[in-house]
Every structure is written in C-alpha cells, then in structure tokens.
N, C-alpha and C positions, 0 to 999 in steps of 0.2 A: 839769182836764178840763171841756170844758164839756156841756150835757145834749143829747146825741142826741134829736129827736124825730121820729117817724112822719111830721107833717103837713110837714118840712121835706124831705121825701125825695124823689128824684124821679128813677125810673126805676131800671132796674134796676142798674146799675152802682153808683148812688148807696146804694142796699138791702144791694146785697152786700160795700161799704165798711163802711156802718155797721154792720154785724153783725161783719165783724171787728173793730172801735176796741169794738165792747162786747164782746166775747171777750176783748180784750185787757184793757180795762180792769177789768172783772171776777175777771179769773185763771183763765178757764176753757182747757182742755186742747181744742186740734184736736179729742181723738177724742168730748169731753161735746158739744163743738157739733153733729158730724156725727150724734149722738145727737137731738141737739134736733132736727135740722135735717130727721130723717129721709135723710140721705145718707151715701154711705161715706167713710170717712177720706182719701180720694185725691181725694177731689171736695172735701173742705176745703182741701188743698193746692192743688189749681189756682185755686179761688177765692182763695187767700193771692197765689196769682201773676199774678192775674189773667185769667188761661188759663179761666176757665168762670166766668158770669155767674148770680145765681138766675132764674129765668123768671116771669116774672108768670104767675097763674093756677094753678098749684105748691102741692104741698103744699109745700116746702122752701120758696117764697115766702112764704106762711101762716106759717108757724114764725117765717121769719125777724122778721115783722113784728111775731110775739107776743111774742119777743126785745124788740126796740128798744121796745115796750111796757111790756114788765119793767123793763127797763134806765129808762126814763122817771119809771115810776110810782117807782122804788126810790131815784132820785137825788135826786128831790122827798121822799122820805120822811126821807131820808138826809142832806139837807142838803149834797148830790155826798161828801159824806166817804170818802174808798174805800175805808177800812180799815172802816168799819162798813154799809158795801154789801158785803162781801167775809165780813162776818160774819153779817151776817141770810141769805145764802145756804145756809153754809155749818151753822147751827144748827137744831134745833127751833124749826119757830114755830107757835106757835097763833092762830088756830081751824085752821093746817093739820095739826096732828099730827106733823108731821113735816118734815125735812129740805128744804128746798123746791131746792135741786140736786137731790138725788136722786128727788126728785119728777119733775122734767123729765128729768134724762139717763137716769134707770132705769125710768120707769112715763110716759115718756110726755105726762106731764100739767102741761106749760107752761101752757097755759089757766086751768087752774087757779088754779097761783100768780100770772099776771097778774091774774084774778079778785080775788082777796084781796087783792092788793096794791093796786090801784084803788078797790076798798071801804075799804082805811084812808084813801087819801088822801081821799076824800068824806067820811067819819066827822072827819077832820083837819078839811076846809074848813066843815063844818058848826058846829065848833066854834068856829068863828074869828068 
C-alpha cells in the first residue's frame, strides 16, 4: 500500500475514494467510519457504490480529511506496516490515555488523535 496524502487529493470523488482505501486498509467496520464521518450507515454504503460523493464545505468532508490525515501521519510513523497501524489504533496510547479508535468512533475526537499523532512525527523529525 502506498501512503495516501491530503495534498494529492483533488476534488471530491478523489476524497471519497481515499477515505474508503483507508477504511479498508485500516480494518475499520462501515458503521466506525459513519461514526467518524458523522453520517449514517447507508450513506457509507452508497459512498462504497459510488451512489453519494462527500461535499466539500461538510462537516463529513472535515472528517474525512482528518481521516486521510491520520492515515498519513500514522504510515510515516509506522513505516506503512499494517499490522502495527492496525495495532497503535487499536491499543492504549499515551499522552492519549486511551484507545485512539474509540477515541474517534465513540467520543468524537479524531482531531485529537490527528493532533498527537502529527506531534510524534515533528518530535521524530526533530530528532533526526
């Protein structure tokens, strides 16, 4: 897989692709995205089908972009590895305290964990 990033995206059909290849690649579940995403479970399906595009200006466009952000920050941390992108999701991490999936699919707070995760990689390059 290679690394999705925001600045290569362009336009909305382009947005609503790469939000599913990083759903998929991830292992996240239809109903976690429509979480993320702020939309319902049937709006992830026609997006799967192509049938309904995200809209720029959107909260669900927001999200999505916070998404491929995540996705970005965590393959650069990750070294694209998928089994330990697929681990740092799914574990305790600190300084978050906590679970950084259930962070975004239950509380909301994608931001968040983009935040953090953008902070290690500066703390990484700083290092270097």
């Amino acid at each position: 897989m290679y690394c999705i990033r925001l600045r290569d995206i362009d336009g909305a059909v382009s947005l609503s692709r790469s939000v599913l290849h990083v759903t998929e690649f991830l292992g996240l579940y239809q109903a976690e995205l429509a979480r993320v995403l702020g939309v319902r479970c049937q709006d992830v399906g026609r997006l799967g089908c192509g049938e309904w595009v995200l809209q720029q200006g959107t909260h669900p466009w927001a999200q999505a972009e916070l998404l491929v952000r995540l996705f970005e920050a965590l393959f650069e941390l990750q070294q694209g590895e998928e089994s330990a992108m697929h681990r740092w999701l799914r574990v305790d991490q600190q300084p978050l305290g906590a679970v950084p999936l259930l962070l975004m699919v239950d509380d909301g707070q994608i931001e968040r964990v983009v935040r953090d995760l953008e902070a290690r990689l500066e703390a990484e390059a700083a290092k270097s």
